[in-house]
N, C-alpha and C positions, 0 to 999 in steps of 0.2 A: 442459421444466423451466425456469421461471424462477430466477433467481437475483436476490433484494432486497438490496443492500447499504447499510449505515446508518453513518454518522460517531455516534461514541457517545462525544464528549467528556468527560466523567465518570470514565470508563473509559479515555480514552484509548489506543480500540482501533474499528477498522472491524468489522462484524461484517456476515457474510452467512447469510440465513436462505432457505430454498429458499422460494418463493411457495406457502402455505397451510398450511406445517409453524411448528410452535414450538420447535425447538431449532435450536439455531446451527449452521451449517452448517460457520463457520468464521471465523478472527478474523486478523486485521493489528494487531501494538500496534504502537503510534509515542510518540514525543515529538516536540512540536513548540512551536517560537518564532516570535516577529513574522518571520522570514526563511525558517527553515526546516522542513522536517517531515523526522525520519528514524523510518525502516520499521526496528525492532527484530527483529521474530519474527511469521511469519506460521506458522499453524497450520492446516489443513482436515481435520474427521473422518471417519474410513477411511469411514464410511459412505458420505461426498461426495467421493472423490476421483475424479478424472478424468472429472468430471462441472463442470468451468468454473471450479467456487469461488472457486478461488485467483485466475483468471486474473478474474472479476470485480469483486474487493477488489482488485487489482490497477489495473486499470481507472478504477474508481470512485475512487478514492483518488488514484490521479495526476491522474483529470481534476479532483478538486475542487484539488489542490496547484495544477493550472494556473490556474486560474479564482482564486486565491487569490494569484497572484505568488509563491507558493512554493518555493524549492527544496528539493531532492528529495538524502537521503543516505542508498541504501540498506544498510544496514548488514545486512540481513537475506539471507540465499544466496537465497533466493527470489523477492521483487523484482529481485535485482541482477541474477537470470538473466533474469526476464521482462522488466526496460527492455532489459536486451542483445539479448535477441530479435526484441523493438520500437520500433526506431530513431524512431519517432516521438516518442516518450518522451524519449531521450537530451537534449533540449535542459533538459527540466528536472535534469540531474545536478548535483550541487555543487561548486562549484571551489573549492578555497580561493585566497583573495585573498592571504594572507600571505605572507611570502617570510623562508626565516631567511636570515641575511648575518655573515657572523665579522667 
């Protein structure tokens, strides 16, 4: 079973569609800036789970963040847990540069 995932700007969401089906399999929103892209809410239907989904919006979506100089602020429990699983990932996570100081 293939899994297509598509950058859907518009919509500001990934969306993954199983290869030859027409309903969504399952969706990543983001918001993103010239610096950074953060992962809000990832979703995959009961129908597709544990069948890759997620883990391919996942995929998909950091490797275009890299390919983009992007970083990466998973704000969503499900990214957070799949870059942590994925140490390969880990270099795109967001640091904040600021520092407060009294």
């Amino acid at each position: 079973m293939a899994v297509e995932v598509k950058d859907v700007p518009e919509a500001k969401r990934y969306e993954a569609r199983i290869e030859g089906e027409s309903e969504i399999a399952g969706v990543a929103d983001y918001l993103r800036t010239t610096e950074l892209i953060a992962f809000l809410h990832t979703e995959v239907s009961p129908r597709y789970e544990g069948k890759g989904v997620g883990s391919a919006l996942a995929r998909t979506a950091l490797d275009e963040a890299r390919a983009a100089k992007l970083r990466v602020l998973p704000t969503c429990p499900f990214f957070a847990g799949w870059i942590a699983r994925h140490p390969e990932y880990q270099d795109l996570l967001y640091q904040s540069r600021s520092s407060v100081s009294d």
